[in-house]
VOPA-667730 format. One record per residue: x, y, z of N, C-alpha, C in turn. Coordinates in steps of 0.02 Angstrom, whole numbers, plus 50000, padded with zeros to 5 digits. Layout:
XYZXYZXYZ...
END
This chain:
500424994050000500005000050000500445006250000500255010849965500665018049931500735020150024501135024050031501095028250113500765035350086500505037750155500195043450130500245050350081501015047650091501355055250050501425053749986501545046949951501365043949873500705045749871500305044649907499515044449896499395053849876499245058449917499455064149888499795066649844500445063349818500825065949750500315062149715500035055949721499705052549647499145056049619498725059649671498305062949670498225069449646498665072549664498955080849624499165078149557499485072049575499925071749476499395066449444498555065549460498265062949422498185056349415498725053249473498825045449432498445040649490497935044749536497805039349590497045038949580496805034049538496195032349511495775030949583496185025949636495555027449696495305033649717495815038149718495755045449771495265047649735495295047249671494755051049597494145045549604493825039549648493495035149627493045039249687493655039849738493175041649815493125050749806493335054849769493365061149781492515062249709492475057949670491845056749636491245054549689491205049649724490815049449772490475055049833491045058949861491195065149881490875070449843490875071149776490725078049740489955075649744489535069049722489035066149707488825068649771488805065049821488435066449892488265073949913489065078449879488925086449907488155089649861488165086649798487765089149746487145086749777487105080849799486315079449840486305081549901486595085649935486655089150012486455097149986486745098649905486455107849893485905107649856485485101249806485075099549795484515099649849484585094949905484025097649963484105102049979484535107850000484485113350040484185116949974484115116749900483895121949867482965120349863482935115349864482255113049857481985116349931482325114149997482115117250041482115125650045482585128250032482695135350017482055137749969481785135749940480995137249886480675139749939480335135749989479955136250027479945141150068480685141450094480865144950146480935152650125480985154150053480915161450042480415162650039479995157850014479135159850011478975161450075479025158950139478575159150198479055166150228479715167050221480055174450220479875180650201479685177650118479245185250087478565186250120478285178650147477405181450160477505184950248478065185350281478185187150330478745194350333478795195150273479105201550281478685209250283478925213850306478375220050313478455224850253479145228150245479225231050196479095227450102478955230750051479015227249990479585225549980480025230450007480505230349958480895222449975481055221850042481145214550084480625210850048480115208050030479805206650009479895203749935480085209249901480155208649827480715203149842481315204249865481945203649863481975195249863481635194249913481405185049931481175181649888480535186349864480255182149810480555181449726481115189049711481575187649654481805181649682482215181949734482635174249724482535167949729481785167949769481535161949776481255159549677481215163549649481215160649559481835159949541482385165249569482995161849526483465155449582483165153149615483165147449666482805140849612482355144049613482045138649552482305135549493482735140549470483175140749415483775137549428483915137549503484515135049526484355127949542483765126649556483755118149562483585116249491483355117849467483285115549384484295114849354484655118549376485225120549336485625113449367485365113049437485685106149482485575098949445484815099749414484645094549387485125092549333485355096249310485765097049240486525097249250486575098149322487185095349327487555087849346486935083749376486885078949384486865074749313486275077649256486465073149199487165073249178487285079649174488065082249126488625076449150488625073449230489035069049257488685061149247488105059649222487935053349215487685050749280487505055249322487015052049378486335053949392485895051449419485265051849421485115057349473484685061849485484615069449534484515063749564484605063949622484355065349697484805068549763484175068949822484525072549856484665069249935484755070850001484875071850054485045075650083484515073550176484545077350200485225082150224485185088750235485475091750240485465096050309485895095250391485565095850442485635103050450486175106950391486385114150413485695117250367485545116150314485035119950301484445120950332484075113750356483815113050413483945117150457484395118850509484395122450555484325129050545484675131350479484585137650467483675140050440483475134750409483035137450409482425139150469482405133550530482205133550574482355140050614483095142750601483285149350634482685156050597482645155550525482285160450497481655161250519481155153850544480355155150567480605156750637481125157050684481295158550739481245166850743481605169050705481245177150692480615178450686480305174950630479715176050646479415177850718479505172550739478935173150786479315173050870479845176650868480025181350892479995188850891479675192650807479865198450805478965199150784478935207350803478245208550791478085207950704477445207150693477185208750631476965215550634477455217950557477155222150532477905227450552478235226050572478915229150608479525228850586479825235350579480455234250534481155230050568480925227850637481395222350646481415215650642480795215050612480805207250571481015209150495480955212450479481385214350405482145213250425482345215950490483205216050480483195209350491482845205350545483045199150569483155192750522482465195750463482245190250413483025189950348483105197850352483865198350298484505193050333484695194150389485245191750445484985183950420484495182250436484365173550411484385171450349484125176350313484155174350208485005173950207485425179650230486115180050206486545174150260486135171550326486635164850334486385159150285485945159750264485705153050195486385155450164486145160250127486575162750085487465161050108487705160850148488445160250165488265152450165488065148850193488055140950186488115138350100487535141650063487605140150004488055142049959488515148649988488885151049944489455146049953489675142950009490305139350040490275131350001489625130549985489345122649974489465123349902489375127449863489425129949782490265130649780490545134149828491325134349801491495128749809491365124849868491865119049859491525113749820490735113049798490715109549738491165112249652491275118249653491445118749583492325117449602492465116149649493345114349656493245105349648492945104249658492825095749657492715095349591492375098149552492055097949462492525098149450493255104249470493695105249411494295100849428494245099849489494685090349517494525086549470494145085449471493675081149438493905078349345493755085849339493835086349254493185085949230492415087249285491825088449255491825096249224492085098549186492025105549155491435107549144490865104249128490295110449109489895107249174490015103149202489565103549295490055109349327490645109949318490985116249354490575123749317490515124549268490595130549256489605131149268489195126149263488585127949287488415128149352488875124849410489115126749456489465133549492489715136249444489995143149478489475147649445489115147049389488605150449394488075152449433487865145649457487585149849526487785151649594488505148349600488755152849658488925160949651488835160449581488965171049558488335172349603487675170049565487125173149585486975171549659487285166249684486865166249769487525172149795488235175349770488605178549778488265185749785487905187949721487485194249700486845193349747486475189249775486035189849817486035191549883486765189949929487085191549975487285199349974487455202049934487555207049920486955214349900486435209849888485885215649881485375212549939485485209649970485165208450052485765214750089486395214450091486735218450154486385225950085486545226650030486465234150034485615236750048485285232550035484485232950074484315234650153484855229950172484795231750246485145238950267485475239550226485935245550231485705253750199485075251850156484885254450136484465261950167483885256650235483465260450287483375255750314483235250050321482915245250346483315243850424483875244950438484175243750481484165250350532484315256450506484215262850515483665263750558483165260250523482185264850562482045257050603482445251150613482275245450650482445248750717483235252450708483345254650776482995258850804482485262650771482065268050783481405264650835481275257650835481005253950848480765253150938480465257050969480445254951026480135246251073480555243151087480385235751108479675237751143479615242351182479165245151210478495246051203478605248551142478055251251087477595244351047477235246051020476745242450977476835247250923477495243550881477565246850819477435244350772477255245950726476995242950643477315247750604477415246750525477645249450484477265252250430477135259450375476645260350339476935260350303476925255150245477115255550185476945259350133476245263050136476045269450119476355275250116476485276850199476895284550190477645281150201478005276150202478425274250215478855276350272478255273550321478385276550384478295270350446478635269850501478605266950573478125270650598477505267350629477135270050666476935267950718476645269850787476945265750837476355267450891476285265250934475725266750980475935263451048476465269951089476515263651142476675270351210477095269351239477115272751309477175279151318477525281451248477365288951230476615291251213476285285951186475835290751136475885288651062475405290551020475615287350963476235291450943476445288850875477215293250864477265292150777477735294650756477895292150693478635294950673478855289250650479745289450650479675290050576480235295550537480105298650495480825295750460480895294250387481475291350356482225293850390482215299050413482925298250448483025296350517482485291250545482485288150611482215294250635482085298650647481665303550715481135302850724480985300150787480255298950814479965306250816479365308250807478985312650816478215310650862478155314150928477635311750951476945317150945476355313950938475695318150910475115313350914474755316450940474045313750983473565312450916473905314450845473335313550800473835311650735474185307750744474605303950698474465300550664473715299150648473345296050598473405302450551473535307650573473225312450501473705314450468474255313250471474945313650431474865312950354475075317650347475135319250269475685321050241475975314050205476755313650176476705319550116476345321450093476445326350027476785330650059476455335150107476645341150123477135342150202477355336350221477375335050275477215337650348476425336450353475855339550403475785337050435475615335350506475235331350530474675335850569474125332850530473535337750539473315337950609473155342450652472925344750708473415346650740474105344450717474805342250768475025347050771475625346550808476005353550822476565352750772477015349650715477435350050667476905351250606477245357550570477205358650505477965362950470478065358350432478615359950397478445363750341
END
């Protein structure tokens, strides 16, 4: 039997058909471990978007939960391209992560811009699991010498790459900004109307205005974003 350090040169220099018999087995199993987490990931953006407050959080879930779709379809096709049949297994990290995402839920109020930040913080740990599970499948493809399972492989680690990236600038956007505006205190909800936090709690009603400043007013229903009024109130700008 080769000693370990032949076994590694045979392997770098190509010539160790077991290491390539068992590192094929290896790539196979990872492809049915990001296969379930994407099938599971469908779901999990859907019940994200129907629990998010803002659209724009909203939109964001449900773009990717279609190009998610696209990404298990692209899986399917990477499985033929190698001559094996799709399937998948379970997967215990996606699982948990997703279990972390309905954990926000129903920890954070409805209707409140801190289930928007909470719900982003959980999409972008999917997102880092899947991005880590995609690189080291497309290093196994090009071990491998599967060339077009690699390169449909790094295709969608671009895009779960670009999705990570317009979750932090979303959150970065306001969403994080007017969460802190957020009194735990309060019975706050969000108006997607005037694009406003509105809140009803130990102050009084209130309304936190796009650059985080709470404003408090006994008739904060009558706010009028055109002109910025709040009718009966004591601010008029």
């Amino acid at each position: 039997m080769a000693s370990l350090g032949s076994q590694i040169a045979n392997f770098f220099s190509g010539d160790d058909n077991n290491t390539q018999e068992g590192l094929h087995g290896l790539f196979v199993n990872e492809l049915k471990g990001i296969y379930y987490a994407e099938k599971q990931a469908v779901d999990a953006l859907g019940e994200q978007a129907d629990a998010s407050t803002t659209d724009e959080v909203r939109n964001a879930f449900l773009q990717h939960q279609e190009e998610t779709r696209g990404q298990v379809a692209r899986l399917e096709d990477v499985f033929r391209s190698i001559g094996v049949e799709a399937d998948d297994k379970t997967c215990a990290a996606i699982d948990g992560l997703v279990d972390d995402a309905q954990e926000v839920v129903s920890m954070t109020d409805s209707g409140s811009l801190t289930r928007d930040a909470g719900l982003i913080i959980a999409g972008q740990k999917i997102e880092h699991h899947e991005i880590a599970a995609y690189g080291s499948a497309v290093t196994l493809a090009k071990v491998l010498g599967y060339s077009e399972a690699a390169r449909m492989l790094q295709q969608t680690l671009e895009e779960e790459k670009n999705t990570d990236v317009k979750l932090t600038k979303l959150a970065e956007s306001f969403i994080n900004q007017r969460a802190a505006s957020e009194n735990d205190n309060d019975n706050t909800s969000y108006n997607s109307d005037s694009n406003q936090i509105v809140s009803q709690g130990q102050y009084g009603n209130s309304v936190v205005d796009p650059d985080g400043t709470r404003y408090s007013d006994s008739s904060v229903a009558g706010y009028n974003s055109t002109n910025d009024t709040i009718s009966g109130g004591s601010r008029t700008l």
